[in-house]
C-alpha positions in Angstrom: 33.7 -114.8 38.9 31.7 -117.0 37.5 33.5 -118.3 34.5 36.0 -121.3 35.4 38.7 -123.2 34.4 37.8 -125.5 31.0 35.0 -123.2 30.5 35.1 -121.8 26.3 35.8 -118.2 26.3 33.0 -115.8 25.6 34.1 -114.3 22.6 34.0 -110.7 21.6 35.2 -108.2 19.1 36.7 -104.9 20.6 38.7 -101.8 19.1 42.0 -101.3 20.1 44.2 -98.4 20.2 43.8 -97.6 16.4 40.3 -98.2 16.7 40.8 -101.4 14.8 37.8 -104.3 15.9 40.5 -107.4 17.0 38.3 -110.6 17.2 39.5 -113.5 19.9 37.7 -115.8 17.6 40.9 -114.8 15.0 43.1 -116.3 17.4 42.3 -119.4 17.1 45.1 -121.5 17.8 47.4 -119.6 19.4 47.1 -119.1 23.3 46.2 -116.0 24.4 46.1 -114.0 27.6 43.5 -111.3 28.4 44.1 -109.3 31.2 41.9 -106.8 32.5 42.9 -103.7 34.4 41.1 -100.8 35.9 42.7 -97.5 34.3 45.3 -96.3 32.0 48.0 -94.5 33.2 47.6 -95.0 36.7 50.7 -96.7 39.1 49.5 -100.2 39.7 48.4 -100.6 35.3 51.3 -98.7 34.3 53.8 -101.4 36.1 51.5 -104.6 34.7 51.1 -102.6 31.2 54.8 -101.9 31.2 55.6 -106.1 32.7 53.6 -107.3 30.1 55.4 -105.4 27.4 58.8 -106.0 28.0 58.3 -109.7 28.4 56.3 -109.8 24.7 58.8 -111.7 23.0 58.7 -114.9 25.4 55.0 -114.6 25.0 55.2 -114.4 20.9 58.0 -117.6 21.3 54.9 -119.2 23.4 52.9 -118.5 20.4 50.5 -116.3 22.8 48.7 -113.0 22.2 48.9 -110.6 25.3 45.6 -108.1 25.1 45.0 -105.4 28.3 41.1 -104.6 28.7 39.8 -101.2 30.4 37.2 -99.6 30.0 39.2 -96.6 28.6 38.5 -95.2 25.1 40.7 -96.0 22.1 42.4 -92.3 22.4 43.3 -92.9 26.3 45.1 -95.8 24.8 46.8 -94.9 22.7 48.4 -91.8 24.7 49.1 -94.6 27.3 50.8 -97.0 24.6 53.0 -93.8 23.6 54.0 -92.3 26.5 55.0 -96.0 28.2 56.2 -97.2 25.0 54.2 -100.4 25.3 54.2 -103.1 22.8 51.6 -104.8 23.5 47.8 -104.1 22.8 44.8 -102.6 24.5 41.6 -102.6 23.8 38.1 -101.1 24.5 35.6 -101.9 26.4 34.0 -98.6 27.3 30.3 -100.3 27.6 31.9 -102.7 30.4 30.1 -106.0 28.0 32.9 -107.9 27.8 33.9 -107.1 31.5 30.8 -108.7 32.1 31.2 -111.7 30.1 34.3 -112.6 32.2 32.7 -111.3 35.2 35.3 -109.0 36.0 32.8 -106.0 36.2 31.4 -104.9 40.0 30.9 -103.1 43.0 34.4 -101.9 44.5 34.9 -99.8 47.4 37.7 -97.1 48.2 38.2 -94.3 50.5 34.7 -95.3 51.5 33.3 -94.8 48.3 31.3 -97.0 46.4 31.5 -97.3 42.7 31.7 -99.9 40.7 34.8 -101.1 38.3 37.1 -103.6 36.8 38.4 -106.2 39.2 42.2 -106.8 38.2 42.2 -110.3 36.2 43.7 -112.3 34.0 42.7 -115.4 31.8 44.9 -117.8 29.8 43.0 -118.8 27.1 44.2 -122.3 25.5 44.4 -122.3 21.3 41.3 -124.6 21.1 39.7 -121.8 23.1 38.8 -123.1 26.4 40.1 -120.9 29.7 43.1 -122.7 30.7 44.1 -120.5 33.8 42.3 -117.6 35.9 43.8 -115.1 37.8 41.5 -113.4 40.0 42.4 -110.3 42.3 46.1 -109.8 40.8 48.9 -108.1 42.5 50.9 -107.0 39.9 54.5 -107.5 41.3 55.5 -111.3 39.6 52.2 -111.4 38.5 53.8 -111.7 34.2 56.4 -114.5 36.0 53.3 -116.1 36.5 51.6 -116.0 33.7 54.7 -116.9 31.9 55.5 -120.1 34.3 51.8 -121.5 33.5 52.5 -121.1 29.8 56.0 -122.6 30.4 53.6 -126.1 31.7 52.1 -126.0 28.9 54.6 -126.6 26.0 
């Protein structure tokens, strides 16, 4: 991770499930939280996808903007936002750049393979858009209590 706390968040511009482009620089003024996850529909996403969405309105009385990143396509999201009945919004990044730009993109190992992925974070992104809080290597169980308490801080 080489992005760090006070740091101004790359920006980026990224399609989400209806393969509509959602700029962070429109956000401006609002806090938002960007959390990346390896794969749609798998056990350990599904719970923080699902965590994320059921807690939306404390984030939206926080005035903060929840956004998932994978590097799923748009149609792999949206069959994951309808079968979980998620309300909150995913987005794109099927070339891995903006992975890279939070340097969340690397080598993993499992089952003694070696390939290389998403490493489960999450960044709290203040409204004048300067990384407020990182989260590296997430467990997801209380991981949205978390999030939540650091925005609680804040206000």
């Amino acid at each position: 991770m080489f992005l760090k706390i006070g740091d101004e968040a790359p920006l980026f511009c990224l399609p989400n499930q209806d393969n509509i482009e959602i700029c962070l620089r429109d956000f401006r003024g609002s806090f938002v939280i960007i959390y990346f996850y390896p794969k749609d529909s798998t056990p350990g996403c599904t719970r923080e996808a699902c965590d994320f969405s059921v807690n939306i309105k404390k984030f939206l009385d926080f005035n903060a903007h929840v956004f998932g990143i994978s590097t799923d396509s748009v149609e792999s999201h949206q069959k994951f936002i309808q079968k979980q009945d998620l309300k909150i919004t995913l987005l794109s990044d099927k070339e891995h750049k903006v992975c890279e730009q939070y340097g969340v993109w690397g080598e993993k190992k499992m089952y003694g393979k070696t390939y290389y992925g998403i490493y489960r974070s999450t960044f709290l992104i203040h409204p004048d858009g300067k990384i407020y809080y990182i989260w590296e290597k997430v467990k997801v169980d209380g991981h949205v209590d978390l999030v939540l308490q650091e925005l609680h801080k804040k206000q």
